[in-house]
LUMZA-928112 format. One record per residue (C-alpha): residue number from 1; residue in three letters; chain; x negated, y negated, z negated. Coordinates in nm, 2 decimals. Layout:
N
+-----+------+------+--------+--------+--------+
: pos : code : unit :     px :     py :     pz :
+-----+------+------+--------+--------+--------+
: NUM :  ALA :    A :      X :      Y :      Z :
...
+-----+------+------+--------+--------+--------+
***
This chain:
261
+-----+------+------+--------+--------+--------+
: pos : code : unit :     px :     py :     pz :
+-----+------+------+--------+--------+--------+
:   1 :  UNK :    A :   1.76 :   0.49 :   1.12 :
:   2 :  UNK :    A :   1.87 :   0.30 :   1.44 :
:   3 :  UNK :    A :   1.88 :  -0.08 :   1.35 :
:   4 :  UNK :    A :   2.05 :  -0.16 :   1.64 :
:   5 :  UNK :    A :   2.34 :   0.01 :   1.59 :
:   6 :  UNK :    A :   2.36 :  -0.02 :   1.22 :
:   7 :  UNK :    A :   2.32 :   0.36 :   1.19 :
:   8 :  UNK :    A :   2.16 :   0.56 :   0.92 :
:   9 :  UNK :    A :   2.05 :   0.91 :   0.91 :
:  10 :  UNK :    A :   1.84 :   1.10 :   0.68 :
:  11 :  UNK :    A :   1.50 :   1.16 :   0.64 :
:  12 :  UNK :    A :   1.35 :   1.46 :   0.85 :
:  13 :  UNK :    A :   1.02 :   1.65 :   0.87 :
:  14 :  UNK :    A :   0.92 :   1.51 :   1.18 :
:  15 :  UNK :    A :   0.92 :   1.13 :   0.90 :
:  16 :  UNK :    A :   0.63 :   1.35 :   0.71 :
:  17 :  UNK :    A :   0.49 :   1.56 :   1.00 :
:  18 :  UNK :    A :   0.51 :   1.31 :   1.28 :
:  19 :  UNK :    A :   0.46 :   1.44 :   1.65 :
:  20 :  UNK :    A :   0.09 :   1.45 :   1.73 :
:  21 :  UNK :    A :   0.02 :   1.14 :   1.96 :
:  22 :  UNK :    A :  -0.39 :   1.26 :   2.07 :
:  23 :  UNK :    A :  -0.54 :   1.61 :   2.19 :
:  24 :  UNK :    A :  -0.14 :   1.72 :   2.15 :
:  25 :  UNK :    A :  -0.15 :   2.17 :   2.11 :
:  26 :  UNK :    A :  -0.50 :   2.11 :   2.10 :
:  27 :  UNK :    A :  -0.65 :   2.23 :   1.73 :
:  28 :  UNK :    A :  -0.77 :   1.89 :   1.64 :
:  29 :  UNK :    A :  -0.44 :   1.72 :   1.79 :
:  30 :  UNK :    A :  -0.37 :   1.39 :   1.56 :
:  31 :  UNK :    A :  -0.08 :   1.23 :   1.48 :
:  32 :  UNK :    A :  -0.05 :   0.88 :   1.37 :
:  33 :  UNK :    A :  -0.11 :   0.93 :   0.99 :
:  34 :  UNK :    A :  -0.48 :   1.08 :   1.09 :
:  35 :  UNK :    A :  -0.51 :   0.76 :   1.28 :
:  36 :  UNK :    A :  -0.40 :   0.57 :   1.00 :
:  37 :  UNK :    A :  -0.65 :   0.74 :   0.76 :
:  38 :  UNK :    A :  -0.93 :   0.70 :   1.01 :
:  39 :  UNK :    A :  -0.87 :   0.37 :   1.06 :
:  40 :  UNK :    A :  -0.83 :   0.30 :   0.65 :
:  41 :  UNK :    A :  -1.17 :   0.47 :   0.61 :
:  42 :  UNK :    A :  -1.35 :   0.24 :   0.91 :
:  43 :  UNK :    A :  -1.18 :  -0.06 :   0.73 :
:  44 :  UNK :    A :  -1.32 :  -0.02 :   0.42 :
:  45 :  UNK :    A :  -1.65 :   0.06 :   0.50 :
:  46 :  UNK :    A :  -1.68 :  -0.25 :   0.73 :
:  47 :  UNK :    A :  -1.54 :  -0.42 :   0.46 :
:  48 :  UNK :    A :  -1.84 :  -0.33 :   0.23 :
:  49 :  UNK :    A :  -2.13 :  -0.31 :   0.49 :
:  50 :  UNK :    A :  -1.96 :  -0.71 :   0.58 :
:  51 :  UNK :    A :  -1.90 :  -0.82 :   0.23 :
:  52 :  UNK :    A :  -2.28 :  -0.71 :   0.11 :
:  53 :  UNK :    A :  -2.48 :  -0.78 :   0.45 :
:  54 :  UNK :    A :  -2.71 :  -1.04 :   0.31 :
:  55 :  UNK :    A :  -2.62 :  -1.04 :  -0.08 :
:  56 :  UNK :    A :  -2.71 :  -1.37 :  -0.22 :
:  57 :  UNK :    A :  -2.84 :  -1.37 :  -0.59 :
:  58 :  UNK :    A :  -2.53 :  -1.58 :  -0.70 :
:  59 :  UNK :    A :  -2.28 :  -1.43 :  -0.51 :
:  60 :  UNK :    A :  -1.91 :  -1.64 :  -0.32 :
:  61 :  UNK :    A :  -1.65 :  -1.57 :  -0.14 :
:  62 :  UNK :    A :  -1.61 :  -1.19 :   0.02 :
:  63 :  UNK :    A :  -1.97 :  -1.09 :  -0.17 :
:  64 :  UNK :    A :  -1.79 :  -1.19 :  -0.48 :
:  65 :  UNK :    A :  -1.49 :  -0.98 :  -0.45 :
:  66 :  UNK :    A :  -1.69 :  -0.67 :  -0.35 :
:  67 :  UNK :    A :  -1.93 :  -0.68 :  -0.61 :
:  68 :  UNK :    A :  -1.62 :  -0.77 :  -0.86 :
:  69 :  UNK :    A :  -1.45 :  -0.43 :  -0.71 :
:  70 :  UNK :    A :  -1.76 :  -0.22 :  -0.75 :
:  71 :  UNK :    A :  -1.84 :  -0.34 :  -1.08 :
:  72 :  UNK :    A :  -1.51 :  -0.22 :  -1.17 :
:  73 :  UNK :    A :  -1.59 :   0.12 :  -1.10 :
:  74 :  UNK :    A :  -1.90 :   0.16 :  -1.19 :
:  75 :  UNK :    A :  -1.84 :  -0.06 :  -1.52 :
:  76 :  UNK :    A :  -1.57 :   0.11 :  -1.60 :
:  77 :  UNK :    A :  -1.55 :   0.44 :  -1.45 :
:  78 :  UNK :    A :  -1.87 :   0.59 :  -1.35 :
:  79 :  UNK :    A :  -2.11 :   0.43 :  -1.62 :
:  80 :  UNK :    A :  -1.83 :   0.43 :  -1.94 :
:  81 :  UNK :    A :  -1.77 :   0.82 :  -1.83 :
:  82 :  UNK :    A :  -2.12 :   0.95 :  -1.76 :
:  83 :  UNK :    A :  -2.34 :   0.69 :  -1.92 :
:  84 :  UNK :    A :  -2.58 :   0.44 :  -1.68 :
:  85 :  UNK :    A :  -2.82 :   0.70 :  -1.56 :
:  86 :  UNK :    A :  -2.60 :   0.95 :  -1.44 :
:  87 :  UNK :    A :  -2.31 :   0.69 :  -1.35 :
:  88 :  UNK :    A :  -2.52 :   0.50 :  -1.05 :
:  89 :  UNK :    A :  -2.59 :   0.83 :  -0.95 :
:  90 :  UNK :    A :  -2.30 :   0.92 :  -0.89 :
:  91 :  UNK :    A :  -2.16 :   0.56 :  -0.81 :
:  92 :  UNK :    A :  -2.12 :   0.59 :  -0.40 :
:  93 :  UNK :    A :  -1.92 :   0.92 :  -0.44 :
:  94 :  UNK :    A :  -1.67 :   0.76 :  -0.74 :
:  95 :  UNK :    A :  -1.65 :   0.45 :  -0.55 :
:  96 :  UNK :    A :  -1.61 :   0.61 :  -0.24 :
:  97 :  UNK :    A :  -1.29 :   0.82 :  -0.35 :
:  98 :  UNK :    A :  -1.19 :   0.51 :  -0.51 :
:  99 :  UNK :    A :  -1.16 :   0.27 :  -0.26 :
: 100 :  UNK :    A :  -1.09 :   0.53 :   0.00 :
: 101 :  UNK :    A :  -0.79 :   0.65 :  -0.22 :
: 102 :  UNK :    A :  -0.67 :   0.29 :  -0.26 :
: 103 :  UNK :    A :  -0.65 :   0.20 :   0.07 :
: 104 :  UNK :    A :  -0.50 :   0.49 :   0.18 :
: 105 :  UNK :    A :  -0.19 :   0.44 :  -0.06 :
: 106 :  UNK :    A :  -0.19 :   0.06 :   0.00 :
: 107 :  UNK :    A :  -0.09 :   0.17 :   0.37 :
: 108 :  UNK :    A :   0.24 :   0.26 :   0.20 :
: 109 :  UNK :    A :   0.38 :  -0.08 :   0.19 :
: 110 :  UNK :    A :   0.26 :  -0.28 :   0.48 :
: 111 :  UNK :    A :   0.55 :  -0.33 :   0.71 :
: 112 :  UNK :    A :   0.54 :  -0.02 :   1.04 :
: 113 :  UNK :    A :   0.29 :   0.21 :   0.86 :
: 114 :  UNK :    A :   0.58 :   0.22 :   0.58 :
: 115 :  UNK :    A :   0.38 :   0.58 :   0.46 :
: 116 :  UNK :    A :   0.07 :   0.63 :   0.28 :
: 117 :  UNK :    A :  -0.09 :   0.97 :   0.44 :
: 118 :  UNK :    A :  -0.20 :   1.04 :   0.09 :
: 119 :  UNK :    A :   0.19 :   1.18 :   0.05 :
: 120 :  UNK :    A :   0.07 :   1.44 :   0.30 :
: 121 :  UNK :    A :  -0.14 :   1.72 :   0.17 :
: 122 :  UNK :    A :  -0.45 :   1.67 :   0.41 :
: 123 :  UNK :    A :  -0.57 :   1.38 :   0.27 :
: 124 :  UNK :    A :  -0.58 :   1.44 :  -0.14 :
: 125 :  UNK :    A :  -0.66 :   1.85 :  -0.08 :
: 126 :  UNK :    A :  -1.01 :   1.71 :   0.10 :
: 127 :  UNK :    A :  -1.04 :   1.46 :  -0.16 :
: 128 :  UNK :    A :  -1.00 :   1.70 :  -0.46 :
: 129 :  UNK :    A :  -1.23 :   1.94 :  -0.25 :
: 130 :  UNK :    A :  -1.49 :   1.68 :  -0.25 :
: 131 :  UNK :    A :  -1.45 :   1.59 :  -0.64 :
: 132 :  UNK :    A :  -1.44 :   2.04 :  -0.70 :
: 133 :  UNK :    A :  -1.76 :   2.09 :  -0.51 :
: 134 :  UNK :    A :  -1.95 :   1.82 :  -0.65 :
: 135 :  UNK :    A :  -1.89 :   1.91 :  -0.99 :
: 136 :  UNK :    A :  -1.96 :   2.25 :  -0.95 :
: 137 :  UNK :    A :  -2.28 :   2.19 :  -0.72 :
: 138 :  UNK :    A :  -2.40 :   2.00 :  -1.02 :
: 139 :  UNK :    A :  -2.34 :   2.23 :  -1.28 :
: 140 :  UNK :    A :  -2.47 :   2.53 :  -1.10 :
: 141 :  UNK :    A :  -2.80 :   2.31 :  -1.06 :
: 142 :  UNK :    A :  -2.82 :   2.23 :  -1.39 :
: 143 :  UNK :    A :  -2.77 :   2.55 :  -1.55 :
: 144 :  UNK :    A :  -2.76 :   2.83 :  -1.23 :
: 145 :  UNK :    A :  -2.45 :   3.00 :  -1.11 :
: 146 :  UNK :    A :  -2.38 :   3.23 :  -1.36 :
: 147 :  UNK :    A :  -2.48 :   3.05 :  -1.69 :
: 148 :  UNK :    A :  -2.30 :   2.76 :  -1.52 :
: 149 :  UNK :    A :  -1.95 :   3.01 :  -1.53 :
: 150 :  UNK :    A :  -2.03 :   3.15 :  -1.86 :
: 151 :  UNK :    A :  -2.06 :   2.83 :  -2.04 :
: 152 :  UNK :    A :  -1.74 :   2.67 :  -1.85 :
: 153 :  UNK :    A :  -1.56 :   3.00 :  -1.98 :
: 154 :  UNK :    A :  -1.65 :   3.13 :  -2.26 :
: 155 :  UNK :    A :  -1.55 :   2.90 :  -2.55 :
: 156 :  UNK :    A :  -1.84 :   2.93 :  -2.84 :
: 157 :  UNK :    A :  -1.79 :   3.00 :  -3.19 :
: 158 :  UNK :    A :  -1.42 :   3.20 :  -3.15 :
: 159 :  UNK :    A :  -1.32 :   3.55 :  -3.30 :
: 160 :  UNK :    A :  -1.45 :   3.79 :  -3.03 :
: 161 :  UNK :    A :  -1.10 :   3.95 :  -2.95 :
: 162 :  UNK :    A :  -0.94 :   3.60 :  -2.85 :
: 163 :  UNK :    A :  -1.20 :   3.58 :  -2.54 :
: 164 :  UNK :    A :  -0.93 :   3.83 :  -2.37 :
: 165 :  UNK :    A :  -0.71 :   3.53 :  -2.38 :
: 166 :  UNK :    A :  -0.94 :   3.27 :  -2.32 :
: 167 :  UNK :    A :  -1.15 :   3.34 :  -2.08 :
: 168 :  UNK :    A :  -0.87 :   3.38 :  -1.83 :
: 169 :  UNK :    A :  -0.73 :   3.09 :  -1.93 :
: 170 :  UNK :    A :  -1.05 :   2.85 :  -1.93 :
: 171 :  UNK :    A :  -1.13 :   2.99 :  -1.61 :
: 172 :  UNK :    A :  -0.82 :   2.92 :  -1.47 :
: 173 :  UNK :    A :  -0.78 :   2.55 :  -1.60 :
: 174 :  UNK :    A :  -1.16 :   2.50 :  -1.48 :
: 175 :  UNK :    A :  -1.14 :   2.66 :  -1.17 :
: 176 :  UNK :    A :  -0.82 :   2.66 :  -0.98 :
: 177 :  UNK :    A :  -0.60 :   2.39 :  -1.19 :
: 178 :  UNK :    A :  -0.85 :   2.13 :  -1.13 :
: 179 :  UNK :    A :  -0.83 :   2.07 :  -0.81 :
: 180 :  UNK :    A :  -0.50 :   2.21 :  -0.78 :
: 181 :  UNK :    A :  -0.38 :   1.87 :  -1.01 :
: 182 :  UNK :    A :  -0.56 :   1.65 :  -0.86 :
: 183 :  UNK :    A :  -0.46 :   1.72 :  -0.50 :
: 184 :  UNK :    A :  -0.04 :   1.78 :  -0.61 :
: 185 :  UNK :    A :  -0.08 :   1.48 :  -0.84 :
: 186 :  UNK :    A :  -0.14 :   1.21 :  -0.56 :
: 187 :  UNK :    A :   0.07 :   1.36 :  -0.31 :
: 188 :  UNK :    A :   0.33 :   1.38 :  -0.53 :
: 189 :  UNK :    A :   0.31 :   1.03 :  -0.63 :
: 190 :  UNK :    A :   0.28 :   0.85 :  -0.32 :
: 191 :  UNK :    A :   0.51 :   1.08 :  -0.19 :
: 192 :  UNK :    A :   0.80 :   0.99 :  -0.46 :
: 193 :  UNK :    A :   0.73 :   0.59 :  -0.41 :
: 194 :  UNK :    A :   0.81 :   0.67 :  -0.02 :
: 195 :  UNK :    A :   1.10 :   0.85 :  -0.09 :
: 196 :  UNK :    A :   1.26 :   0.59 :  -0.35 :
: 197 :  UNK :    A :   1.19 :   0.31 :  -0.12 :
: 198 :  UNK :    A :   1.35 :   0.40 :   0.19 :
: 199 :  UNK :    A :   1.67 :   0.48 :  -0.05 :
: 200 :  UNK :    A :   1.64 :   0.15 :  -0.19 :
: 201 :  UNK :    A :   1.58 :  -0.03 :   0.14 :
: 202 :  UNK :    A :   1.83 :   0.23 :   0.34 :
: 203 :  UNK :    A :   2.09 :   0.16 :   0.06 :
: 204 :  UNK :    A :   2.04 :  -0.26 :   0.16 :
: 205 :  UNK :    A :   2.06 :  -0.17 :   0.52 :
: 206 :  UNK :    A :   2.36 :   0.04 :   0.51 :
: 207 :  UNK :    A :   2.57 :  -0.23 :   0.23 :
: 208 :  UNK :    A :   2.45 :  -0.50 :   0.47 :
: 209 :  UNK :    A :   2.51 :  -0.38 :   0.85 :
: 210 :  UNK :    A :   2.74 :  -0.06 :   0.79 :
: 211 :  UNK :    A :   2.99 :  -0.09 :   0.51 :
: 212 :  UNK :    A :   3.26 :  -0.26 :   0.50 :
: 213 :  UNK :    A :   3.51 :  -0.51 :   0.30 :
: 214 :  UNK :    A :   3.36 :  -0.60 :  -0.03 :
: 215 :  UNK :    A :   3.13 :  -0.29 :   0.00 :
: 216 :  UNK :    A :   2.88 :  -0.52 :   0.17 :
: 217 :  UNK :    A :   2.79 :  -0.77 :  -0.15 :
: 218 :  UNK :    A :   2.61 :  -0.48 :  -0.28 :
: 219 :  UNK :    A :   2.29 :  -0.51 :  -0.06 :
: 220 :  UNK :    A :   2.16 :  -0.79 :  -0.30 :
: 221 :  UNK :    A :   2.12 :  -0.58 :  -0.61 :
: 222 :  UNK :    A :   1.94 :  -0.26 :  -0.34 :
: 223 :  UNK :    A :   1.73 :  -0.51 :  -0.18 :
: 224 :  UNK :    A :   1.65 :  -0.72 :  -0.52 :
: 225 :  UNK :    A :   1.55 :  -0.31 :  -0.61 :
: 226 :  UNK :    A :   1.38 :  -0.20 :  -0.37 :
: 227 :  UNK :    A :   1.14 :  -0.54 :  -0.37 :
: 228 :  UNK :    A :   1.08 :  -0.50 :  -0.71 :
: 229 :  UNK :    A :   1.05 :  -0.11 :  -0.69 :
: 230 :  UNK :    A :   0.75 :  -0.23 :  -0.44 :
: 231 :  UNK :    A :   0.52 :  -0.41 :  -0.67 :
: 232 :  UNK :    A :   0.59 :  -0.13 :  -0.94 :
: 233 :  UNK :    A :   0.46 :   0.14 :  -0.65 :
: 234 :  UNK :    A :   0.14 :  -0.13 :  -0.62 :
: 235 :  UNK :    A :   0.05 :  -0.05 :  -0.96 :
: 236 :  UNK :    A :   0.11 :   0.32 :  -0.94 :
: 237 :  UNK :    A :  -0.10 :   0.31 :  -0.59 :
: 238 :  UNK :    A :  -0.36 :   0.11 :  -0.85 :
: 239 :  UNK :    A :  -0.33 :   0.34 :  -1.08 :
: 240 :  UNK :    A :  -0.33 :   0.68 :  -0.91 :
: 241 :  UNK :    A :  -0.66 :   0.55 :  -0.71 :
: 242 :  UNK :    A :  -0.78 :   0.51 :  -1.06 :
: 243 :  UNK :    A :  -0.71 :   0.84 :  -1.21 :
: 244 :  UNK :    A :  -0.85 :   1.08 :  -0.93 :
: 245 :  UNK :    A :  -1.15 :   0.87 :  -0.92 :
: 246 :  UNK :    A :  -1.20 :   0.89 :  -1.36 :
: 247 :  UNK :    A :  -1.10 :   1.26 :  -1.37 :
: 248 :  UNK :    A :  -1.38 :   1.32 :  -1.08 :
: 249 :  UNK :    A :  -1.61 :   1.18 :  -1.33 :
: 250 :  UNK :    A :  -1.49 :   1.36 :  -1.60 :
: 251 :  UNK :    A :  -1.52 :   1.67 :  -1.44 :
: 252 :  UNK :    A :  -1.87 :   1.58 :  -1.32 :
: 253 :  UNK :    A :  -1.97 :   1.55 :  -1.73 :
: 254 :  UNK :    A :  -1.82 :   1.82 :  -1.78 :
: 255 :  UNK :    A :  -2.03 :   2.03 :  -1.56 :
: 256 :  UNK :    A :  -2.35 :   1.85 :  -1.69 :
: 257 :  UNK :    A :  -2.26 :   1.94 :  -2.03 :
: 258 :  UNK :    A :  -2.12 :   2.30 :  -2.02 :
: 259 :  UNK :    A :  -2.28 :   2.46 :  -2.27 :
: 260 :  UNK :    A :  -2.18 :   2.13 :  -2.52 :
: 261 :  UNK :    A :  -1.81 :   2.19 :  -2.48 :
+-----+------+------+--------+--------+--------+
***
């Protein structure tokens, strides 16, 4: 879209894959949504190592709203999904893909990053790598590798001839569609909000600086969209940050409990 000219044209892959700007034809070039994740990631860890430097007993100000945020997910993700032993334990990895998650989508609104680099593949594959290893790491500790497969497979107390068609399937659902959802699920979301904001917000540009005659009266009803369209994306960016971090803890009691199920 050229402003200046009051020209529109539409969206291209070079808008999702954008030109690398460091280490260019290099296998480790980055573009500017890997500095945007790098830089989301360094944020919120200062944030936290700030916020909880020298913890007072009753906490104010930045202390408060950190331990507010993490006693939201460990309250109500970690600890009411895998009970209080096994929640803090795995606190800093649920919080971590929390947070990080969060962040990352937030980047979606703020005004010349305009794209969260979670509608990008990279980004949620390595997160739903990180949730699939963990949960299988743990199981296969708990139980070993193969009583770990068979329990996560074979579903107990069935007719033996169904097992033909359940095994496949559980293994299937456990082992590929797992990450496989929660990787597409993200991208897909953040990637939809992107899509249906420029439209709204390309729609107010275009009734505002292109058309013509009477045509131009409609940018009030795209722009009164596309700003409310924004805070309905902040609760999907809420909420999707929400759901990869409760189904990682789901699928980490699921692996401690494999031979319950």
């Amino acid at each position: 879209m050229n402003l200046a000219a009051g020209e529109f044209h539409p969206p291209t892959l070079k808008d999702f894959f954008p030109p690398a700007i460091f280490f260019e034809g290099t296998p480790i070039e980055i573009d500017r949504l890997m500095v945007i994740r790098v830089a989301v990631a360094i944020l919120v860890a200062l944030f936290f190592a700030f916020a909880l430097r020298s913890p007072q007993l009753v906490p104010r100000g930045v202390q408060n709203f950190a331990e507010l945020a993490l006693d939201f997910v460990r309250i109500h993700i970690a600890e009411e999904l895998l009970g209080k032993e096994q929640g803090r334990r795995f606190l800093a990895l649920i919080a971590t893909i929390f947070f990080l998650v969060l962040g990352l989508n937030l980047t979606g609104i703020i005004p010349f990053l305009n794209i969260s680099s979670n509608a990008r593949i990279g980004m949620p594959i390595a997160l739903a790598a990180l949730a699939y290893i963990t949960f299988n790491y743990v199981g296969i500790k708990k139980y070993g590798f193969f009583r770990y497969v068979k329990s996560s497979i074979v579903v107990p107390n069935v007719p033996p001839f169904l097992h033909i068609l359940l095994i496949p399937i559980e293994f299937f659902s456990t082992f590929v569609l797992r990450p496989f959802t929660l990787t597409v699920r993200l991208m897909v979301s953040m990637m939809a909000g992107h899509i249906m904001l420029v439209l709204f917000f390309s729609a107010t540009h275009f009734f505002l600086l292109t058309a013509d005659g009477a045509m131009k009266v409609f940018f009030l009803p795209s722009l009164i969209a596309g700003v409310a369209f924004t805070f309905f994306e902040l609760l999907v960016m809420f909420l999707q940050a929400y759901i990869f971090a409760m189904l990682t803890a789901v699928y980490i009691d699921l692996a401690l409990h494999a031979e319950e199920h």
